[in-house]
Residue frames as qw, qx, qy, qz and C-alpha x, y, z in Angstrom:
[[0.327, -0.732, -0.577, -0.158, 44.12, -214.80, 67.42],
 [0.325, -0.781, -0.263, 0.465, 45.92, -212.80, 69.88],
 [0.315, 0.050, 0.436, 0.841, 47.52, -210.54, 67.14],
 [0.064, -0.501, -0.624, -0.597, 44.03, -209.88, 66.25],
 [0.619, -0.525, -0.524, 0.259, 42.73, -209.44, 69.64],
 [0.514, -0.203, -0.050, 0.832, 45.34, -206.69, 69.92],
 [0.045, -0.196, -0.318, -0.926, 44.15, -204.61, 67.29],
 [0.323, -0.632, -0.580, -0.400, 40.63, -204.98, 67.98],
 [0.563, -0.638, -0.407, 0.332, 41.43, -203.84, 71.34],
 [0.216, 0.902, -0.170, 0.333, 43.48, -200.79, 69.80],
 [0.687, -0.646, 0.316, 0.101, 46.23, -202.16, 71.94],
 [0.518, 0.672, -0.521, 0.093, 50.14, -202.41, 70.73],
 [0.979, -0.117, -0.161, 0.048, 51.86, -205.85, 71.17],
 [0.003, -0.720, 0.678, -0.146, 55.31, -206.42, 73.04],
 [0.975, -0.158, -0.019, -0.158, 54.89, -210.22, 72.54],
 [0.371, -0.334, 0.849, -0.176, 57.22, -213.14, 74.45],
 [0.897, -0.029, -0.349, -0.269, 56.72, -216.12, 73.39],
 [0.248, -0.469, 0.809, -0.253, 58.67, -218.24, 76.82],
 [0.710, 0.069, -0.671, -0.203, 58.95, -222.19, 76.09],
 [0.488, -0.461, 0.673, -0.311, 58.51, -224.43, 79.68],
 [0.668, 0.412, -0.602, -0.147, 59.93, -227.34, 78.83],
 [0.494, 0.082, -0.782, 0.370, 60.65, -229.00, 82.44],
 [0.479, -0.608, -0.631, -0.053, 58.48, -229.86, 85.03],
 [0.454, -0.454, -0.223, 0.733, 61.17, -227.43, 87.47],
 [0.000, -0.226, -0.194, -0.955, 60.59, -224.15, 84.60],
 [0.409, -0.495, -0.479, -0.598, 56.59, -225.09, 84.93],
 [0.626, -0.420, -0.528, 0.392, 56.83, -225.03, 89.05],
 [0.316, -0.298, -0.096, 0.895, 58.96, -221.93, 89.18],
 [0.223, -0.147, -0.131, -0.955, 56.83, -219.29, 86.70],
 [0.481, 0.347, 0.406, -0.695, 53.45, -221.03, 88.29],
 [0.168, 0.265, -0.566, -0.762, 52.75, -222.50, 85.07],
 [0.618, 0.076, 0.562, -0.544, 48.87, -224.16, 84.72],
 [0.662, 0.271, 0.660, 0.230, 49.16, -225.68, 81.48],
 [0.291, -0.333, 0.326, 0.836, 49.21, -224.62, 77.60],
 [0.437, 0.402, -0.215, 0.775, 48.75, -222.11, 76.39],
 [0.422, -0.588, -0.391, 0.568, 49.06, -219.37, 78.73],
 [0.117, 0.827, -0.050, 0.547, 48.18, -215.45, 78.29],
 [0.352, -0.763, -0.389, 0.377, 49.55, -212.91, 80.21],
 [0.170, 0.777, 0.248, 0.553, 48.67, -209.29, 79.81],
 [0.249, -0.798, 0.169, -0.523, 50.66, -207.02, 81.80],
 [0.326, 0.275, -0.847, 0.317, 52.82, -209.91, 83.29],
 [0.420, -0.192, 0.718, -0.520, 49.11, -211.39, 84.97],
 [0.048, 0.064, 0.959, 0.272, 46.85, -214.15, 83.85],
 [0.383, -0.136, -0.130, -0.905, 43.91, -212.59, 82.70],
 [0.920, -0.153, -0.064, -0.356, 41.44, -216.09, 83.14],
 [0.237, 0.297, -0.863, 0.333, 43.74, -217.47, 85.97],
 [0.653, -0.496, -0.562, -0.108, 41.07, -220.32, 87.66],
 [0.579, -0.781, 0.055, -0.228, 40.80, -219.54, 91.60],
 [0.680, -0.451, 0.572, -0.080, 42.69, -222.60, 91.99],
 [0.499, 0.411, -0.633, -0.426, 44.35, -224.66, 89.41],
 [0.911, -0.291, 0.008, -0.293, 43.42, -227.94, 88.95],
 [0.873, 0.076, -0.218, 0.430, 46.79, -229.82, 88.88],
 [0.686, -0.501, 0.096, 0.518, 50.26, -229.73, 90.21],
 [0.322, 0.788, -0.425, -0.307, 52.41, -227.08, 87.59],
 [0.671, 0.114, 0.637, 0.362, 53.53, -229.61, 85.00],
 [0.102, -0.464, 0.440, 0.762, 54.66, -228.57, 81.56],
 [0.018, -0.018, -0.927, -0.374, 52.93, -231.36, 80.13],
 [0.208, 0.541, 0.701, -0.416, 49.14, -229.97, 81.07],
 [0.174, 0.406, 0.608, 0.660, 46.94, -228.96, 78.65],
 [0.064, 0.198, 0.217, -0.954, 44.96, -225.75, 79.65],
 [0.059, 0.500, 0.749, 0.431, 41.15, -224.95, 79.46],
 [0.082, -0.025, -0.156, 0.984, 39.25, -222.13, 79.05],
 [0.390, 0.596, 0.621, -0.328, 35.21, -221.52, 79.81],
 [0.001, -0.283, -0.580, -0.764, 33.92, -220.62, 76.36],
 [0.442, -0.068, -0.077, -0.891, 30.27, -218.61, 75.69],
 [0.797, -0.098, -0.225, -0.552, 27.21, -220.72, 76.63],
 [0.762, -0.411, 0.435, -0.248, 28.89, -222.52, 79.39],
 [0.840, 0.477, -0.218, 0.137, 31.60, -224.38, 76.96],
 [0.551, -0.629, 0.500, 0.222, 34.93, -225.38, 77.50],
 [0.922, 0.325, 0.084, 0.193, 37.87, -225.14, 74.99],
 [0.813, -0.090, 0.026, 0.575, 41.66, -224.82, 74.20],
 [0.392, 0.272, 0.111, 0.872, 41.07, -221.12, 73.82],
 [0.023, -0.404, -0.431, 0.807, 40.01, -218.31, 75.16],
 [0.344, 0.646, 0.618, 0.286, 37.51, -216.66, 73.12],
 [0.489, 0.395, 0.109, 0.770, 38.29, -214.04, 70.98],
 [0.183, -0.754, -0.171, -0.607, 36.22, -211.36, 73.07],
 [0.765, -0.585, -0.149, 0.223, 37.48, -212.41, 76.18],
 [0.740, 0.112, 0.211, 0.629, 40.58, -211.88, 74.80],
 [0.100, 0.591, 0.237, 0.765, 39.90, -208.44, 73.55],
 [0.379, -0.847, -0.151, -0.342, 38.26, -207.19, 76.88],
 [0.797, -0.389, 0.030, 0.461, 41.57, -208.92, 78.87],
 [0.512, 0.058, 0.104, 0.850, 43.72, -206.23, 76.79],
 [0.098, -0.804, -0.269, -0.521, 41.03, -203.84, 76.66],
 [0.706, -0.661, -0.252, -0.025, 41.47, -203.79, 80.51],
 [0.783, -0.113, 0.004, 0.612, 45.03, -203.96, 80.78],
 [0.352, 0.570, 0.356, 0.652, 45.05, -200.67, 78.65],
 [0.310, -0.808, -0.326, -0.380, 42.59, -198.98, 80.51],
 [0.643, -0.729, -0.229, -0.056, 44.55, -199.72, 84.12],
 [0.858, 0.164, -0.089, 0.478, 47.63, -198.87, 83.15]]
């Protein structure tokens, strides 16, 4: 999805993929659960406040259209987060 995302956004990729694997990795980068974007080393649909402690072992959610919640961002979110990124560079 984010591959796709990319293109639709006319944006070229310089993906990371970074494994946290220990409660101390998911403490130290800030980590809110999985997965995690970040565009331009920020978190495009970082919550105000997360809801937990950083733990490796948290599962991440993301507001969907029509007031949903699921394990992804949606794809246009997604696309306007890189659209953006682009733009403010």
């Amino acid at each position: 999805m984010l591959r796709d995302a990319a293109a639709a956004a006319g944006v070229e990729m310089d993906l990371a993929t970074v494994e946290i694997a220990t409660d101390a990795q998911a403490r130290e980068a800030r980590f809110p659960g999985s997965p995690t974007y970040l565009v331009a080393g920020r978190d495009p649909f970082a919550p105000a406040a997360p809801a937990h402690d950083f733990q490796f072992d948290a599962c991440r959610a993301y507001a969907r259209p029509g007031g949903r919640i699921g394990p992804l961002p949606a794809r246009g979110d997604l696309v306007a987060a890189l659209v953006h990124a682009k733009e403010t560079a």
